[in-house]
N, C-alpha and C positions, 0 to 999 in steps of 0.2 A: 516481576520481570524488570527487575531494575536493570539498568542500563551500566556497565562497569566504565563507559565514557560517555559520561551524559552530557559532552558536548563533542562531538568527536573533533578531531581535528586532524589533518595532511598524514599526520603522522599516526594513524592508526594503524597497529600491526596487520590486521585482515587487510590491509590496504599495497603489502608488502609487494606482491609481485607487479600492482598497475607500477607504482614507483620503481622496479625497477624495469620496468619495457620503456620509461622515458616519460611516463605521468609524475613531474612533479610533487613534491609533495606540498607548497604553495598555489600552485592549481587546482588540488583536490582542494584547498579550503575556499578558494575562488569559488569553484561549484558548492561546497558546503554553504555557503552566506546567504545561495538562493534560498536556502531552505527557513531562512531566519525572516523573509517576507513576514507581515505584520497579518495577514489574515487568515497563518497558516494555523492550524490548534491542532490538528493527525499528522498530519504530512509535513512533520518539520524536521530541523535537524535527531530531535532526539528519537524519532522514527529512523531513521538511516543510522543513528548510533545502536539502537537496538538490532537492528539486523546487522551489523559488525560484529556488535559483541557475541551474537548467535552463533553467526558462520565461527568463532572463533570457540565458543563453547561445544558447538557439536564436531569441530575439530577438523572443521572442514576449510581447505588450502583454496580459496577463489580464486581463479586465471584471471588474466587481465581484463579481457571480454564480460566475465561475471561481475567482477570489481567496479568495471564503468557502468555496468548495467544497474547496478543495486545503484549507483551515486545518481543517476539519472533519471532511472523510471520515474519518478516525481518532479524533475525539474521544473517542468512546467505547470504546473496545477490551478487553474481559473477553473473554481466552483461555477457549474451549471454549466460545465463546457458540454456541446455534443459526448456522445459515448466514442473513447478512443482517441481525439482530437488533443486533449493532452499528450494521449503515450506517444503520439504522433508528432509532433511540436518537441517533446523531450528528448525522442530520437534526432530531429534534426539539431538538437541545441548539443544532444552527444557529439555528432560527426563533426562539427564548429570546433568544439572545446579539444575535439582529440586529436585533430588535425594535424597529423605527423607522423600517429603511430601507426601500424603495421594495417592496412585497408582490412586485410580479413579481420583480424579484430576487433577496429570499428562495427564492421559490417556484423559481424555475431553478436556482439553488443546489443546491434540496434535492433535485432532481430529479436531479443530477450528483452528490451523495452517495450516493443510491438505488442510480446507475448501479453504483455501484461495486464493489459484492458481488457480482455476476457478471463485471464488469472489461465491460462490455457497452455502448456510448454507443447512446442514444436521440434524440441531438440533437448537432448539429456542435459546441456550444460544451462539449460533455461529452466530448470527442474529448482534447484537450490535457492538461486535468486527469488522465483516468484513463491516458496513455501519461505523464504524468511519473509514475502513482504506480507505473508497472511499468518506470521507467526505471533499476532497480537488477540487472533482468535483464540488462541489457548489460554489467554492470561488467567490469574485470578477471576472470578466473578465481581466483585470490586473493582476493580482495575478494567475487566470488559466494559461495564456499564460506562465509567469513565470515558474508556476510547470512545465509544459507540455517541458518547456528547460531544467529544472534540468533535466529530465528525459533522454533527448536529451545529456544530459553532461555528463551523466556515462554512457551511451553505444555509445559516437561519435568515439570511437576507432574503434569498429566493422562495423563502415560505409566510406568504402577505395572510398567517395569523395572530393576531396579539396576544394571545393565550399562550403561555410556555408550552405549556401541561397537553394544550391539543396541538400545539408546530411539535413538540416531541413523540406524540402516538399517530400521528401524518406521518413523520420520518418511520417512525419503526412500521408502518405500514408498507411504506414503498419498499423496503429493506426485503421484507420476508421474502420475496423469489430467490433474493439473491442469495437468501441463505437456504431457502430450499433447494437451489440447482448445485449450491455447496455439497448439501447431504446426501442428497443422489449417486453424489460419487461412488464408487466404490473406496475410493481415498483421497480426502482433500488433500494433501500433501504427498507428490511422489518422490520426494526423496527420501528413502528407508531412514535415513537421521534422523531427517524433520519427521518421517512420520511414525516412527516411533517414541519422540520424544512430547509433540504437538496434539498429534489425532485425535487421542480420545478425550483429552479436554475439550477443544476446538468444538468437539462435535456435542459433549457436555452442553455448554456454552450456547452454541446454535441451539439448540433443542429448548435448552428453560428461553431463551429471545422469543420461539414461535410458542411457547407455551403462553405466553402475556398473553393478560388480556385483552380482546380484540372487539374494535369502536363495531359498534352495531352497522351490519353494511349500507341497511337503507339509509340511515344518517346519511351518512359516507356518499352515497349514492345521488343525493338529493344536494350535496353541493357544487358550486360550480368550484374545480380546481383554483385551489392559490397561487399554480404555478404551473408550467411543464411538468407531468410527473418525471419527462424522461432526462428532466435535466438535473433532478437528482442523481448524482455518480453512482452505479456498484461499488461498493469499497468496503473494506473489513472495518 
């Protein structure tokens, strides 16, 4: 799942219609630069490069609302935040940065950054955005295990053990709901693009993650927490 702009920049064609409702294309790299933060290793720019390149592969024309939405939903990212308190903070940093264009727009935007702390669309055009940001669940198996350590690598502060080997099977332990209440679905992805193109890898992928072997639970059970469990994010 290589990235065809693996740095994206203003000037991304999927970026085409924000630019022309009045989002420069120098202000989209203004927001791009958040994502270049030093603690980010998932949720950086080449994460929002790959969901451009997506929407652009599955040939799908993002409105302006969808456009600010995928640039944003991560704007804000402090590992160990509360659940939600990101997509929250993100939203408000959208309605700041967009400040000019057309209210409803903003406002659908933010409403599709909202969605996205539970991965949950409220509305058909929130549908696209939040299956490109879970579209790293299909990758390779190589490439999953990879993401699934970036993830592991902006929140291994929050996990007080010195062991790699056991701070990495802690993470993949708090993970599993989140990817059981994935499977549950009848379709992690509801946009017919994304999900025909994503799904049955995706669900590949989940399936050998719960397959791992799993730490004995009285161990488990007999120590006292490293951390908040809840302040480990959901996240692909």
């Amino acid at each position: 799942m290589t990235a065809f702009f693996t740095a994206p920049t203003g000037t991304h064609p999927a970026l085409a219609s924000l630019r022309r409702a009045g989002f420069a294309a120098q202000r989209i790299d203004q927001v791009l630069a958040i994502y270049d933060e030093p603690h980010r290793r998932y949720h950086d720019r080449e994460h929002i490069g790959e969901m451009l390149d997506a929407a652009l592969g599955l040939g799908v024309a993002l409105t302006p609302a969808q456009s600010l939405a995928l640039l944003f939903h991560d704007a804000v990212y402090v590992p160990g935040a509360a659940r939600g308190s990101n997509e929250a903070m993100s939203a408000q940093l959208l309605r700041v940065y967009a400040h000019g264009l057309p209210l409803d727009c903003i406002e659908r935007a933010v409403a599709i950054v909202l969605d996205s702390a539970a991965h949950v669309a409220h509305s058909v055009e929130a549908q696209i955005v939040l299956d490109l940001d879970l579209l790293r669940l299909a990758a390779p198996p190589p490439e999953f295990d990879r993401y699934s350590r970036a993830i592991l690598a902006e929140q291994r502060a929050l996990i007080r053990l010195e062991d790699e080997d056991a701070a990495w099977r802690y993470f993949c332990r708090l993970r599993r709901p989140f990817f059981e209440r994935l499977l549950e679905r009848d379709a992690i992805f509801m946009h017919p693009l994304a999900r025909r193109s994503f799904e049955r890898a995706a669900r590949q992928n989940l399936r050998a993650a719960l397959i791992a072997p799993r730490d004995n639970a009285s161990a488990w059970a007999s120590w006292r927490a490293p951390f908040r469990e809840r302040d480990i994010r959901e996240t692909a």
